[in-house]
C-alpha positions as CSV (number, residue, x, y, z in Angstrom):
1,X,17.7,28.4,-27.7
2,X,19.5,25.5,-25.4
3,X,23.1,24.7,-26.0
4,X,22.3,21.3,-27.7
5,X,19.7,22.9,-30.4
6,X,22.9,25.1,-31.2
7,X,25.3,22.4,-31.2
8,X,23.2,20.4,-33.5
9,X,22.7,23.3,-36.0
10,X,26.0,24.9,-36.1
11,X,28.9,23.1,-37.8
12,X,32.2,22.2,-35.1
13,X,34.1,26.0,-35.4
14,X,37.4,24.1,-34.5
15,X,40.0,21.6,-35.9
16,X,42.6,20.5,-35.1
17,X,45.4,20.1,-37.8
18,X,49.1,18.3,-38.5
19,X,50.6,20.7,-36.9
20,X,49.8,19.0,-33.8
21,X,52.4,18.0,-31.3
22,X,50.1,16.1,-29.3
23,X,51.6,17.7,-26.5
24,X,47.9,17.5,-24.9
25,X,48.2,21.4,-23.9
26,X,44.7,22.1,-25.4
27,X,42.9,18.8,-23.3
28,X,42.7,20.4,-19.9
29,X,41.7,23.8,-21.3
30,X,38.4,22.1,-22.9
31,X,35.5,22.8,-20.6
32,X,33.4,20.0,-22.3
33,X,36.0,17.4,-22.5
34,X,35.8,17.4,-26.6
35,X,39.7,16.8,-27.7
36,X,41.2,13.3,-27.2
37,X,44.1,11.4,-28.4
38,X,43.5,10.4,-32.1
39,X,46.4,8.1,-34.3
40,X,48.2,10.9,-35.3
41,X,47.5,14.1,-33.4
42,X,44.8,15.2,-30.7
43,X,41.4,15.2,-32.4
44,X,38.0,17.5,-31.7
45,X,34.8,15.4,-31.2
46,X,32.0,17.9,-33.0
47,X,29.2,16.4,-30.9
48,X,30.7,17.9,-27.7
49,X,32.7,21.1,-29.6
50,X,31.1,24.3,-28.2
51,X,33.0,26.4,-30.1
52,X,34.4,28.1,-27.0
53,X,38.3,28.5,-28.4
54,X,39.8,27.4,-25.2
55,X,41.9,25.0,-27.1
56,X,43.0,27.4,-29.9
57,X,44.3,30.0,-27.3
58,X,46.3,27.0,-24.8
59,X,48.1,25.5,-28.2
60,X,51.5,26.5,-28.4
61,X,52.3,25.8,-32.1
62,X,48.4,27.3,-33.0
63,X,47.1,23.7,-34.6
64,X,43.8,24.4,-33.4
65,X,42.2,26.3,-35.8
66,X,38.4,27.4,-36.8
67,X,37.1,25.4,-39.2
């Protein structure tokens, strides 16, 4: 099974929640480029999530979380 077939039948694993900073600690750790700057806080695009938890182990205040 390819990467994409995965990605298009397995839900995002990550969020990101309110706990944010938006201190942008989790957007050089993402190997696919999936986190950008949303209104609020830093936000997880699910079409390019891999579910790798590269962002979840570079946030320092743990706002990215599985989903």
């Amino acid at each position: 099974m390819t990467i994409q077939i995965l990605m298009e039948v397995l839900p995002m694993a990550y969020k990101i929640t309110s706990a944010c900073l938006s201190c942008g600690a989790c957007i050089d750790e993402c190997p696919t480029e999936a986190i950008s700057q949303g209104d609020a806080t830093y936000v997880i695009d699910e079409d390019k999530c891999i579910d790798c938890g590269a962002c979840a182990g570079a946030c320092p205040v743990g706002a990215c979380e599985e989903a």
